[in-house]
C-alpha positions in Angstrom: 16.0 -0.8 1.1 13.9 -3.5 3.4 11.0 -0.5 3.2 10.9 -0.9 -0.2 11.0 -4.7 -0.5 8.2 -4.5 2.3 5.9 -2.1 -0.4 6.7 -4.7 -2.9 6.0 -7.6 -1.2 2.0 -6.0 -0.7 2.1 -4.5 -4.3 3.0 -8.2 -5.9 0.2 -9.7 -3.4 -2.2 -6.9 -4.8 -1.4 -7.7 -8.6 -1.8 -11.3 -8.2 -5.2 -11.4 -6.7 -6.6 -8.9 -9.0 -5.3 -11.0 -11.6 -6.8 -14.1 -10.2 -10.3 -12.4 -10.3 -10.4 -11.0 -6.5 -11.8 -7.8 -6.6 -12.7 -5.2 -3.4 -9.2 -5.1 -2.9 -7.1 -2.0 -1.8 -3.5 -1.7 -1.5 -3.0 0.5 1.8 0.3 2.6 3.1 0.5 3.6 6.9 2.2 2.9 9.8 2.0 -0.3 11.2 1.8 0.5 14.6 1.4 3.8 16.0 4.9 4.1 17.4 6.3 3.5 13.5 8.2 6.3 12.4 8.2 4.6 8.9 5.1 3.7 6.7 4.4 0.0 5.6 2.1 -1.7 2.9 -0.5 -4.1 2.8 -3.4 -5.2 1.1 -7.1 -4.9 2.6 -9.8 -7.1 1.1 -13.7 -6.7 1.7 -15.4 -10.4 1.1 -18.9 -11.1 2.2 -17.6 -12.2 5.5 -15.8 -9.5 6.2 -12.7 -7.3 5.4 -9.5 -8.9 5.9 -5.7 -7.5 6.2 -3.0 -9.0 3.8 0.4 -8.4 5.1 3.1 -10.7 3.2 5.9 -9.0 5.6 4.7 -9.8 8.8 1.5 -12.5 8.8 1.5 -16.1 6.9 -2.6 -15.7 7.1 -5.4 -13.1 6.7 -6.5 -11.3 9.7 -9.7 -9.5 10.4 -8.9 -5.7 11.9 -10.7 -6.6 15.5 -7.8 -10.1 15.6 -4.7 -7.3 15.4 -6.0 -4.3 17.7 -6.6 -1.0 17.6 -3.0 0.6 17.7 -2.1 -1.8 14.3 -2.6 -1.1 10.6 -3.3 2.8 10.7 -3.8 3.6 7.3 -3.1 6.8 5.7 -3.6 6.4 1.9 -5.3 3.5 -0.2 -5.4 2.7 -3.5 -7.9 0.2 -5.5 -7.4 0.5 -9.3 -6.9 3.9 -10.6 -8.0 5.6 -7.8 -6.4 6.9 -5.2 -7.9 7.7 -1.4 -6.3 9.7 1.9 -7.1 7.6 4.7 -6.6 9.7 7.8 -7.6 12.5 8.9 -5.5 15.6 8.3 -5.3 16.1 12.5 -3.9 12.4 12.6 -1.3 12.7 9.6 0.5 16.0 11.0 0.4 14.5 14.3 2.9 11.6 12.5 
């Protein structure tokens, strides 16, 4: 159940700013960290300074990808509007 309210959480976020006029926005499952056995959700946003991960469960601000590490926010699929993109690798998703 908290997986769930987690997803929804960074779907609501997602909604909200595309309704608000943001756009470049992707919502993003994977694994939080690399030792996750379950997957997570948040919301990635390219700006012209930068992209930044949204992630209503965990962080009260936006955080640029080099400020969380490179063992954090491994995505495997993403979705912006209609369309829908694998993330990883085949190699790295049958490894998980």
């Amino acid at each position: 159940m908290e997986q769930l309210i987690a997803k929804g959480k960074a779907v609501a976020l997602y909604e909200k700013m595309h309704a608000h006029g943001a756009d470049n926005l992707r919502l993003v499952i994977g694994r939080r960290t690399a030792s996750n056995a379950k997957t997570h959700a948040w919301v990635e946003w390219n700006t012209a300074n930068g992209t930044y991960m949204l992630d209503p469960t965990f962080n009260w601000s936006a955080c640029s990808p080099a400020q969380l590490g490179n063992n954090s926010y491994i995505p495997l699929y993403a979705y912006a509007g209609s369309r829908k993109y694998r993330a990883a690798s085949a190699a790295l998703y049958a490894k998980n």
